[in-house]
N, C-alpha and C positions, 0 to 999 in steps of 0.2 A: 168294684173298687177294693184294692186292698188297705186299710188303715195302717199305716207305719206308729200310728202313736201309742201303741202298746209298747213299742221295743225303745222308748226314751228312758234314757236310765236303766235299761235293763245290763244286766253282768254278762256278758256271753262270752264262750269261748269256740273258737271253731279251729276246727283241724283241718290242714290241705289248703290254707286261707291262699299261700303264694299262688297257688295253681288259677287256671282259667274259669271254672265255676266258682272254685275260694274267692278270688278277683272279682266275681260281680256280688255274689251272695257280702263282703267286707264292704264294699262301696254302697250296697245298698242299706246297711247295718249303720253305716257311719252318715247317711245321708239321713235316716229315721232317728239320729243322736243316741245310740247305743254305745255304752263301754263293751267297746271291742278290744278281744284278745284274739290275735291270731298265734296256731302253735303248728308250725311247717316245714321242711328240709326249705334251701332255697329255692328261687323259679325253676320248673322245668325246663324251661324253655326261654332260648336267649333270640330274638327280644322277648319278653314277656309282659301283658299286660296290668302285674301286677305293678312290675317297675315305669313303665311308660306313663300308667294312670298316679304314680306317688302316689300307691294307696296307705303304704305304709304310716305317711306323715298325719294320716284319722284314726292312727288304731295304734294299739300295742303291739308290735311285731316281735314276735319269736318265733326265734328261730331253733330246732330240732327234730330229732326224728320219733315219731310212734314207737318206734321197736324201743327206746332208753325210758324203760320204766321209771327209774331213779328219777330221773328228769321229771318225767310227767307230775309227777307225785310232786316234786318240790311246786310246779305250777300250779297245777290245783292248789295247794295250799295257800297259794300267797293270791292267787287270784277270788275264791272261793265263787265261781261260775254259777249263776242261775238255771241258763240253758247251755247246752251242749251240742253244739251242731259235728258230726263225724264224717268229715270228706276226705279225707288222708288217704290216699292209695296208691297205689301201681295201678294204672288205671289201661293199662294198652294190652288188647291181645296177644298182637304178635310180640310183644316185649315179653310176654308172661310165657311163652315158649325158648327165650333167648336166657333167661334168667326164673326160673321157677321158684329156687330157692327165694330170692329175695321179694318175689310176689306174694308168694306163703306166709315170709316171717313178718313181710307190711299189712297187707290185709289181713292176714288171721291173729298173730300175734299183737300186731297196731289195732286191733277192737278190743281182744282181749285185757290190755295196756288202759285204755279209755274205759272200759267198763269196771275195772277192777280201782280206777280213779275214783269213778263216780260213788262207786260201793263204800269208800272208804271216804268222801264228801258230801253228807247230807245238805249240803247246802243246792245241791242240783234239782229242781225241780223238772225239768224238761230235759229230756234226750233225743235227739233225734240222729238213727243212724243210717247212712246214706250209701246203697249199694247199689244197683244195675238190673235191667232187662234179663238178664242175660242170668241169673243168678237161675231161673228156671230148666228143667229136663226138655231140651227142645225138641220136638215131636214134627216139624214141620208143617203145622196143622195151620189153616188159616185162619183161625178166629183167635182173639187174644188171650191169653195166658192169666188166669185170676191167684188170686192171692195165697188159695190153699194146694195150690199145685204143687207136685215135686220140684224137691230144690236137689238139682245138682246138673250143675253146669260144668257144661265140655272141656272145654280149655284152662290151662294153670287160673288164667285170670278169671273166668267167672269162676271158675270150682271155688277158689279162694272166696270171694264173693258170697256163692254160696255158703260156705265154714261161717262166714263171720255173722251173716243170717243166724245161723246155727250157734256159735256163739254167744249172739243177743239172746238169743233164745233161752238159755240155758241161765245166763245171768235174773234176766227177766225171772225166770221162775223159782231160781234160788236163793235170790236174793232182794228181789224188785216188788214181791209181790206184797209183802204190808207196810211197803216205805212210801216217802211222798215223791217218789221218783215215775215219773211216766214215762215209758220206753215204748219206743218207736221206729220201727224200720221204712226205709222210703227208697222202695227200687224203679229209678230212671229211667225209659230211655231215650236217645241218642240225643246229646244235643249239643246245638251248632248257636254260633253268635258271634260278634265280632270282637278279636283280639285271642283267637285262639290262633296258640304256634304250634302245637303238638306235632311230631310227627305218626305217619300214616291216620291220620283222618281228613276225610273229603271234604270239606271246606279249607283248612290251612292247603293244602293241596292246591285249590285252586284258586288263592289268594296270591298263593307263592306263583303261579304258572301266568296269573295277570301281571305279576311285577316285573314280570322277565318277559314280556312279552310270547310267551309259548304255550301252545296244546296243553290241557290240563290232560294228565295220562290219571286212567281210574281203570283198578286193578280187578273191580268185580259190581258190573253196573248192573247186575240183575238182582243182587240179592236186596229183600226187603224190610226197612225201617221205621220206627217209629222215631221220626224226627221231632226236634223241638227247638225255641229259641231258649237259650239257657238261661232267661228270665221266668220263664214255666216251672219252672222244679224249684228252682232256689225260692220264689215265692210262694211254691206249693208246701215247702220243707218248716218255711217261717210262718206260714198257715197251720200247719196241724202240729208245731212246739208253741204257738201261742194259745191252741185249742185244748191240748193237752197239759198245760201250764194251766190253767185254769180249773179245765176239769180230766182227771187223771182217765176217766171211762172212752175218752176219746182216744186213747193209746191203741196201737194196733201194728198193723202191715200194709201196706199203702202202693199199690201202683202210681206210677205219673207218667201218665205219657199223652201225646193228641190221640184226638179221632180217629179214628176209620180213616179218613177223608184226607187226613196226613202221613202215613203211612205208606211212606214210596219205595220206590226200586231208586237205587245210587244212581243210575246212568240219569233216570228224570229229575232228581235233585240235580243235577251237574248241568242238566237244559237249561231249567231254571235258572240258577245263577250267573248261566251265559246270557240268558237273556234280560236280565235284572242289571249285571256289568255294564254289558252294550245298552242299555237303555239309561243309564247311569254316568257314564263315563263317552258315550259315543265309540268305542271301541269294540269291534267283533271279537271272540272270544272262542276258541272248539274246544272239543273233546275228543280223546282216544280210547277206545278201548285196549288195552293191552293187560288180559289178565295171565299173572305174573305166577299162578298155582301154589298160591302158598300154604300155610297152613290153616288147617280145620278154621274155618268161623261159619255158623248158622247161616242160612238161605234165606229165611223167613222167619222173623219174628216181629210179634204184635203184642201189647198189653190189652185190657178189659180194664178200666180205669173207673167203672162203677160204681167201686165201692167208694173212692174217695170224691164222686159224687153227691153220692146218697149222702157221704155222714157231713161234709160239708157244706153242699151245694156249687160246689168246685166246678167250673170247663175251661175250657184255653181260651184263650184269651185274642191273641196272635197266631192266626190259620200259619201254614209254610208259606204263604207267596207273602205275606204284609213279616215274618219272619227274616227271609231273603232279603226282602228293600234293607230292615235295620243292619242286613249283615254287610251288603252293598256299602251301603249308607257310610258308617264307622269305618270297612275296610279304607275307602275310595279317600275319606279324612285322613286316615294313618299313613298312606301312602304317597299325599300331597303334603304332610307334613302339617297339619290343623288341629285345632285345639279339641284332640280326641277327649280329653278329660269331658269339657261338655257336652261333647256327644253323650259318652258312655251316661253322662247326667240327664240328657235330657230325653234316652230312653228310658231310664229309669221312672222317671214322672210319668211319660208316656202310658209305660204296663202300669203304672199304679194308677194310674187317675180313672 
C-alpha cells in the first residue's frame, strides 16, 4: 500500500502535468490533497485526458514552455515548490527524428531550465527527474540494463534523454552536493493506461482501430518491451521524492519498470488486448502486421529494477494482464460516453489500497 498522507499540504510543482502521465501523476496529487502546481505547453493531444478528466479545476494550471527560462523563474518564485516532479518532454521517437532541434532544446535545455530553477530556490527539498529506458547504450543483450550502464542512446529522443541524465548529473555535483536538495533521476519504461491519445504508440493505436471498427495495423510486433500501467512509475517517482524528502541519502538513479515476466514482444501485447476488448466489450478485434521500415528504434530492451527494490522494498503491483483489464476498462467507459472521471478515480484507490 502506498500512503498518499505525506503529500497533504505538500507544495509541488510538476512539469509535462497536461500530458498523459502529467494527467494521472496531477489527479492522483490532487486526490492525496496536495497544492498542486502544474507548469506545461497545452495538451498534446486532442482529445486529451487532461481536458476530459477537468483535471485542471484541482490544481493550478500553467500553462508554458521549459525552454522560457524567464518564465520559469518568475514561477518558482511566486510558487516556492517543495518537491519538483520533471516530466516535460518531447517524449516520441519517431518525432524526435522529424524535428531534432526542438527535442534538444525541450529535453536538454527544459532540465537545464528546472535545474538552474531549483539552484536559485532553496525552498526545494525534493527533485525528482523523469527520463526513459531508452536513455541506455543498447547492446541488445537480454538481460536488463542496471543503473551504472552507459548512457547514450540512439535516437534525437533518447540521446536527448540521455543529456539531460548528464545534465542532472553535473547540477547535482556542482551545486547539489551540501544543499538540502535531494536529486533524483527515474528512468521508465514503456507505459500504457487508459486515456492515452498520443500518436504512434500501441495502445492509442488500438483503441483508435476499436472505435472505428478496424484491424489494429502494428508496425513492429517483435520487438521487446518493458510495459507498464502508468500508475507504476508515477507512484514509484512519488515514492522515492517522499523518501528523499525526508532523508537526502535515498537520492540516486532508479530504474522502474516490471518484471521479467512483463516484458513482451508488441505483437503479444496487441493479443492481449484483443483479447481483454472481445472479453469486455463482446466484440472480436485483429491485428495486422504491416511493418512500415521506419526509423532506427531498439529490438530489445529490458530494465534490472533491483536496485529500487533493495533501497525501497518496491515491486509492481499490477502484472500486464490485470494492467490491460484497467486499460480495457476506462477505454470501453470513454467510448460509451461514462463517467470516466470515476473511473480514472477509482483506479487510483485501486493501486493504492
Amino acid at each position: 500500500m502506498f500512503d498518499l498522507s505525506f503529500y497533504q499540504n505538500k507544495n509541488i510543482l510538476i512539469t509535462g502535468h497536461t500530458g498523459f502521465k502529467g494527467s494521472w501523476m496531477s489527479k492522483l496529487l490532487i486526490m492525496a490533497g496536495a497544492k498542486v502546481t502544474g507548469y506545461s505547453l497545452e495538451p498534446p493531444t486532442s482529445p486529451s485526458l487532461f481536458e476530459l478528466c477537468d483535471i485542471a479545476s484541482g490544481m493550478n494550471s500553467i500553462i508554458g514552455d521549459i525552454r522560457d527560462l524567464t518564465h520559469l523563474k518568475k514561477v518558482f518564485t511566486e510558487i516556492q515548490p517543495e518537491i519538483v516532479i520533471h516530466m516535460a518532454a518531447q517524449p516520441l521517437v519517431r518525432e524526435s527524428y522529424q524535428d531534432p532541434v526542438y527535442t534538444y532544446e525541450t529535453n536538454v535545455m527544459g532540465t537545464v531550465n528546472i535545474l538552474e530553477c531549483i539552484r536559485l530556490n532553496p525552498c526545494v527539498k525534493s527533485f525528482v527527474n523523469v527520463t526513459t529506458d531508452k536513455v541506455y547504450l543498447n547492446k541488445e543483450w537480454e538481460w536488463g540494463y542496471r543503473e551504472y550502464e552507459e548512457l547514450n542512446g540512439y535516437d534525437p529522443y533518447s540521446n536527448s534523454k540521455s543529456c539531460s541524465e548528464l545534465v542532472t548529473s553535473s547540477y547535482l555535483n556542482s551545486f547539489f552536493q551540501n544543499s538540502n536538495t535531494a536529486v533524483t533521476t527515474c528512468r521508465a519504461g514503456n507505459v500504457i493506461g487508459g486515456g492515452d491519445f498520443a500518436k504512434d504508440r500501441i495502445i492509442p493505436d488500438c483503441v483508435r482501430a476499436a472505435e472505428a471498427g478496424k484491424d489494429i495495423i502494428v508496425r513492429n510486433p517483435y520487438s521487446t518491451r518493458p510495459y507498464q500501467h502508468v500508475l507504476e512509475p508515477v507512484v514509484a517517482y512519488l515514492m522515492v521524492a517522499k523518501a528523499q524528502y525526508e532523508n537526502k541519502n535515498c537520492a540516486g538513479n532508479y530504474n522502474v519498470g516490471p518484471d521479467d515476466t512483463d516484458c513482451w514482444t508488441t505483437g503479444k501485447l496487441v493479443d492481449l488486448f484483443c483479447s481483454e476488448w472481445t472479453h469486455q466489450t463482446n466484440i472480436p478485434i485483429c491485428w495486422l502486421n504491416q511493418y512500415d521500415g521506419g526509423p532506427h528504434e531498439a529490438n530489445f530492451l529490458k530494465l534490472d529494477c533491483s536496485k529500487l527494490k533493495k533501497t525501497f522494498g518496491w515491486s509492481p503491483k499490477w502484472n500486464i494482464e490485470t494492467a490491460m483489464a484497467k486499460i480495457v476498462e476506462w477505454s470501453v467507459c470513454y467510448l460509451n460516453h461514462g463517467d470516466i472521471i470515476s473511473c480514472m478515480e477509482r483506479q487510483i484507490r485501486e493501486f493504492c489500497s
